[in-house]
C-alpha positions as CSV (number, residue, x, y, z in Angstrom):
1,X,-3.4,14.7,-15.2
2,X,-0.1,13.7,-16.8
3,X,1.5,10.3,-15.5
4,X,5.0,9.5,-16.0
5,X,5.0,5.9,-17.9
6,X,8.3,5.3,-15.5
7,X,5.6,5.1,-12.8
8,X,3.9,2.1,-14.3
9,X,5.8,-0.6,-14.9
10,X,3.0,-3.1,-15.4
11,X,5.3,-6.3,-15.3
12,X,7.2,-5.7,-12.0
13,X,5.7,-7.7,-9.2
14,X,4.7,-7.0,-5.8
15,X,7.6,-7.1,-3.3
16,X,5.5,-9.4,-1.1
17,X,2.1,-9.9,0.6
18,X,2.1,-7.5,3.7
19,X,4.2,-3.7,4.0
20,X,7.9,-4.2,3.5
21,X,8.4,-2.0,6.4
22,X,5.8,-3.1,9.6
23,X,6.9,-6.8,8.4
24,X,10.6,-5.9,9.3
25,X,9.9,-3.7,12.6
26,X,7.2,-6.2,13.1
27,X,4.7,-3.7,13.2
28,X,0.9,-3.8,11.4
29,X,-1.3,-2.3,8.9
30,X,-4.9,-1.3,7.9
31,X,-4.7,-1.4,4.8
32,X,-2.1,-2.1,2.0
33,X,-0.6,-0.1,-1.1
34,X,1.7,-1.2,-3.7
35,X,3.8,0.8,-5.8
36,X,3.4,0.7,-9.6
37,X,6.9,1.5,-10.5
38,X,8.9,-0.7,-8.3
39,X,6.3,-3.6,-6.7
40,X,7.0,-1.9,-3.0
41,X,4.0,-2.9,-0.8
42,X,3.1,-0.4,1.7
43,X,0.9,0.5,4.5
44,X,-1.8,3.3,3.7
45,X,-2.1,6.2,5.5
46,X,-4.9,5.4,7.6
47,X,-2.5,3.1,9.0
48,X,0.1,3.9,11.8
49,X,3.1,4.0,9.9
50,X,1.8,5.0,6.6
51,X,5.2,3.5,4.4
52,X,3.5,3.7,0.9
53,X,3.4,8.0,1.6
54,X,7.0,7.4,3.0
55,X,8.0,5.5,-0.1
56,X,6.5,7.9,-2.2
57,X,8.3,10.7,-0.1
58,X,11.9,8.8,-0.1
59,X,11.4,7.1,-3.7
60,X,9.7,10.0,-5.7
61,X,7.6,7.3,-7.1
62,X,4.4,8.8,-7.9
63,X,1.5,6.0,-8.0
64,X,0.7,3.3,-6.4
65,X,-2.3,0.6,-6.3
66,X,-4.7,-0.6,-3.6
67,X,-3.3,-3.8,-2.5
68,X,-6.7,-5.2,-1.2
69,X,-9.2,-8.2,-2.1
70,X,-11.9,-6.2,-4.9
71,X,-10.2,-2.9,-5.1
72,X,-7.7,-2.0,-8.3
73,X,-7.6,1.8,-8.4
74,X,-4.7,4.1,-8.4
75,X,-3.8,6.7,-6.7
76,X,-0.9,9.2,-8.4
77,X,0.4,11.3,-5.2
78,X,1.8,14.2,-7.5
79,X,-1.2,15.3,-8.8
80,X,-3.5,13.9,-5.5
81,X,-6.0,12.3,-7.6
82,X,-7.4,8.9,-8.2
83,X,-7.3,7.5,-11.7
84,X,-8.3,3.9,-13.7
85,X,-4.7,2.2,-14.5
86,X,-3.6,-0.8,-16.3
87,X,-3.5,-4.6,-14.6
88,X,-0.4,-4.8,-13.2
89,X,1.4,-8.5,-13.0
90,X,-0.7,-10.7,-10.3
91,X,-0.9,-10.8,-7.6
92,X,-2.9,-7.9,-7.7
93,X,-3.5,-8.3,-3.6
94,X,-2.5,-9.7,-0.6
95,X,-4.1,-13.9,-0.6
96,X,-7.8,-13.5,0.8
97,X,-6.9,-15.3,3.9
98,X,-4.5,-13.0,5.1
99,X,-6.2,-10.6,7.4
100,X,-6.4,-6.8,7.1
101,X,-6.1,-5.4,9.1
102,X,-2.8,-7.4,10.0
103,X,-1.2,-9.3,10.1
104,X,-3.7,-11.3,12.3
105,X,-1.1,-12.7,14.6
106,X,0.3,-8.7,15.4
107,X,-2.9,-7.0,15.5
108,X,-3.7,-6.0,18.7
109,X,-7.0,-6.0,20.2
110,X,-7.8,-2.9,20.4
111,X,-6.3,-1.3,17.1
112,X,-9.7,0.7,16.5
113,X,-8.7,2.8,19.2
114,X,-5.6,3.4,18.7
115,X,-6.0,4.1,14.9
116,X,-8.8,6.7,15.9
117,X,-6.9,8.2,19.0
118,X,-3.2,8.6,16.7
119,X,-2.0,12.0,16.7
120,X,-1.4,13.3,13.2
């Protein structure tokens, strides 16, 4: 696996705490990605809206990071394969009290359904 060192910028910080996209459409998330070239936090693809794949698709920027509390792999979309990366400028997730899924205030009650009935 050959990564582009234009794809990780360690010193760029994360755009914010919750996916750029479902906080401007006021949508939610399952889970959160952020991108190692440009900070862009995303949702992940076992979300609705998926926007880290769409910023990949839109962007060309390869890899991105789990977002979440405990979890710092990387994921390089080019070659489809998970890989150990270097720290990236905190934060290195979304604040621990900030629900996920989320946000908690947008989540409706019965998002397990309607993440497990979505049509792909």
């Amino acid at each position: 696996m050959q990564i582009d060192p234009d794809d990780l910028v360690p010193t760029v910080p994360p755009t914010g705490t919750g996916c750029v996209e479902c906080e401007q459409t006021g949508g939610w998330w399952f889970h959160l990605r952020r991108c190692a070239r440009c900070g862009h936090i995303g949702c992940c693809d076992d979300s609705l809206s998926r926007h880290a794949t769409q910023h990949y698709d839109e962007t060309g920027h390869t890899v991105m990071q789990s977002f979440e509390p405990g979890e710092d792999w990387f994921w390089d979309f080019a070659s489809q394969t998970a890989f150990d990366g270097p720290e990236l400028v905190a934060p290195h997730h979304h604040p621990v009290t900030q629900s996920a899924p989320g946000p908690a205030e947008r989540l409706p009650a019965d998002w397990q359904d309607i993440l497990a009935n979505r049509q792909d």
